[in-house]
N, C-alpha and C positions, 0 to 999 in steps of 0.2 A: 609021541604026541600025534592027535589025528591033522592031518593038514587039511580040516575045515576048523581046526582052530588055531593053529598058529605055524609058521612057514620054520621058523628056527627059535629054538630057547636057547641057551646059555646053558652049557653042560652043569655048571656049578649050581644054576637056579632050576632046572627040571624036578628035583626032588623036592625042594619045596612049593612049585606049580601045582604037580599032583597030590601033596596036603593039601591046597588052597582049594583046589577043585572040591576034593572030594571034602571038604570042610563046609562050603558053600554051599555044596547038594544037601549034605546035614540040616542047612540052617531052611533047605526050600528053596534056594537060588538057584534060577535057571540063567547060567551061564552062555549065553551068547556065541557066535562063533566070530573070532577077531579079537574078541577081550583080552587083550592084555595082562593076566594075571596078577607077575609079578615082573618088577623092574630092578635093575640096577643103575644106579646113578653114578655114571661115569667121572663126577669129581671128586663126592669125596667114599664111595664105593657101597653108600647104605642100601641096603635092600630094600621095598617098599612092595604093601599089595594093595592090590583091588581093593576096593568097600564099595559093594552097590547102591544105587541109588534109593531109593525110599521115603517111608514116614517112619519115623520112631517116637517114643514119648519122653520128651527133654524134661529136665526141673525133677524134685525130690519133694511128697509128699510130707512126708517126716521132717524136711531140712528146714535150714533157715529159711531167712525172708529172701535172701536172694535166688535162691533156688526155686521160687513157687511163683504162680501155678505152672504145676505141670500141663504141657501143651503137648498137641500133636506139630510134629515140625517135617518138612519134606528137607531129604539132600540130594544133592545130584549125586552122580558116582563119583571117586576121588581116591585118590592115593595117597595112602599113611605109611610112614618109616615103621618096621617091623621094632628096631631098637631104639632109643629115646639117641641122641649126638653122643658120641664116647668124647672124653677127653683127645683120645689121639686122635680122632678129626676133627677136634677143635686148635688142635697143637697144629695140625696144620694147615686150614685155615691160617691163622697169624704167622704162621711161620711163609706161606707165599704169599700174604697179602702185605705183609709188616701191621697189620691192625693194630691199633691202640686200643687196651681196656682199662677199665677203671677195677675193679676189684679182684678179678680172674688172676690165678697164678697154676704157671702147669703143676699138677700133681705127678712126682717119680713115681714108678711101678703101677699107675693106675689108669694104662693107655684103652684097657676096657671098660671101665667104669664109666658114668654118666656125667657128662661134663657142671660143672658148677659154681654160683656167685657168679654167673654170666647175665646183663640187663637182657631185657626187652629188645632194644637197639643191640643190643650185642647179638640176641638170636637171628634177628631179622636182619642185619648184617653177611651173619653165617649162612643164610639161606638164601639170599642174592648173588652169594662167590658159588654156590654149589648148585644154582638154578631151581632150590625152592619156593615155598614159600610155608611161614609157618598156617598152623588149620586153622576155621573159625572154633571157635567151643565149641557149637553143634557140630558140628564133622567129629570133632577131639570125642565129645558125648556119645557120640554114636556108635563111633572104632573103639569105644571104651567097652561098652554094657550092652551093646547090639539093639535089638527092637522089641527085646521082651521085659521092660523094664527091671530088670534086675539093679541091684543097690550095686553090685562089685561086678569085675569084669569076669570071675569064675562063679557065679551067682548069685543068691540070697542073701547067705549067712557071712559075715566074716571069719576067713581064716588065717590065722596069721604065718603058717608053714604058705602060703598060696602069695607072700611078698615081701619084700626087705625092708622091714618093723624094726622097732625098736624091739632088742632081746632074743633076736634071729641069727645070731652069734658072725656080726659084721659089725664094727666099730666105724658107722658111718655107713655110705653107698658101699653096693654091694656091684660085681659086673655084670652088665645089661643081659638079660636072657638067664640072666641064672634061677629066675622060681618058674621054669615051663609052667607048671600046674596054675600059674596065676593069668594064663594068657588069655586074652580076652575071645568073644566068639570068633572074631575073625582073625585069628591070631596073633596080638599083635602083645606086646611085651612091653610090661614096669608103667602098667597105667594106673596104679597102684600101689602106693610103697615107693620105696627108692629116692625120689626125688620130684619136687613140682617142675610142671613142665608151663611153658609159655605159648598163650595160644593169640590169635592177632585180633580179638578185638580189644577195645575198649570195655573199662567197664562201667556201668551202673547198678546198683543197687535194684531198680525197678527194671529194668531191662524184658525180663519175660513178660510183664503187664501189659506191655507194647511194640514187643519184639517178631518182624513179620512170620511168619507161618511156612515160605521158601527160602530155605538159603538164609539165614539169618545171617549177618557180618557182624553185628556188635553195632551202639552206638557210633556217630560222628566222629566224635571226641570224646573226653575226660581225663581227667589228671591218671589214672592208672589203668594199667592189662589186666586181663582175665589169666589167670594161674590153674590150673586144674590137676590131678592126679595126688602129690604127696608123699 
């Protein structure tokens, strides 16, 4: 790596630094010197990269009512987990915290898989013991389908060999990273299929009708979370 951009990588993450890079040159992003690519998070080991900053076009033309109108929305830059929480960092998690959950039960043989039946509070839990924090939807939106509005994170059309469906010959969750071809632009893995994932705002219903234009967060309050992926 050139040392106008970064002083030391992690032997383990260099190879995926240089897909990041040259992914990012792809999408038109000029790359900075000091940017941080990609990280490791020293608790519970997940990987995480870059997502640059920008405008993209949130909400779904076609969708329901919650989804519309589609708006132009600004993000800062942020860091997204390349694989949605597996079971085994969630097994550990509770195993050095002694957490209490309400419907979560470890799954044997499935320490790669995508953890699940876990609340709201229970993700944001997990992410205060590991020093994250879960995304708003606009971030989750963004690291999903990039900025060329596409419907899916491998583009237009659905396909279903591109993510773990129903009749994808898995009886249930499939382990995280296993349909590469389903990876969204910035490469990030199972934003699509697999399992819903928990994002930190609140939800409403009318939300995009009034929802700011930087950085959205979500409503104040309301009785429930924003869920996204599937």
């Amino acid at each position: 790596l050139t040392q106008s951009k970064v002083a030391l990588v992690e032997v383990d993450l260099q190879q995926e630094w240089y897909a990041h890079e040259r992914r990012l040159n792809e999408l038109g992003v000029e790359v900075g010197p000091g940017i941080e690519l990609v990280r490791r998070n020293p608790v519970d080991g997940g990987m995480a990269l870059w997502v640059p900053s920008g405008t993209f076009s949130m909400g779904e033309r076609l969708g329901d009512r919650d989804e519309k109108p589609v708006h132009q929305v600004y993000i800062d830059a942020f860091y997204m987990d390349v694989y949605p929480v597996t079971q085994g960092q969630f097994q550990r998690f509770v195993r050095e915290t002694g957490y209490r959950l309400g419907q979560w039960e470890a799954r044997p043989d499935a320490d790669d898989h995508p953890v699940v039946e876990v609340s709201w509070e229970d993700a944001v839990n997990y992410c205060q013991w590991a020093g994250k924090r879960l995304p708003t939807e606009a971030e989750w939106e963004k690291a999903a389908r990039g900025v060329d509005g596409r419907s899916y994170p491998w583009g237009e059309d659905f396909e279903p060999d591109r993510a773990c469906v129903l009749g994808r010959g898995f009886d249930g969750t499939a382990p995280v990273g296993n349909f590469k071809a389903g990876a969204s632009p910035y490469g990030l893995h199972d934003m699509a299929g697999n399992v819903w994932e928990w994002a930190a705002d609140y939800y409403a219903e009318d939300y995009y009708n009034w929802c700011p234009l930087k950085n959205p967060y979500g409503p104040d309050s309301g009785e429930h979370n924003v869920l996204r992926g599937g």
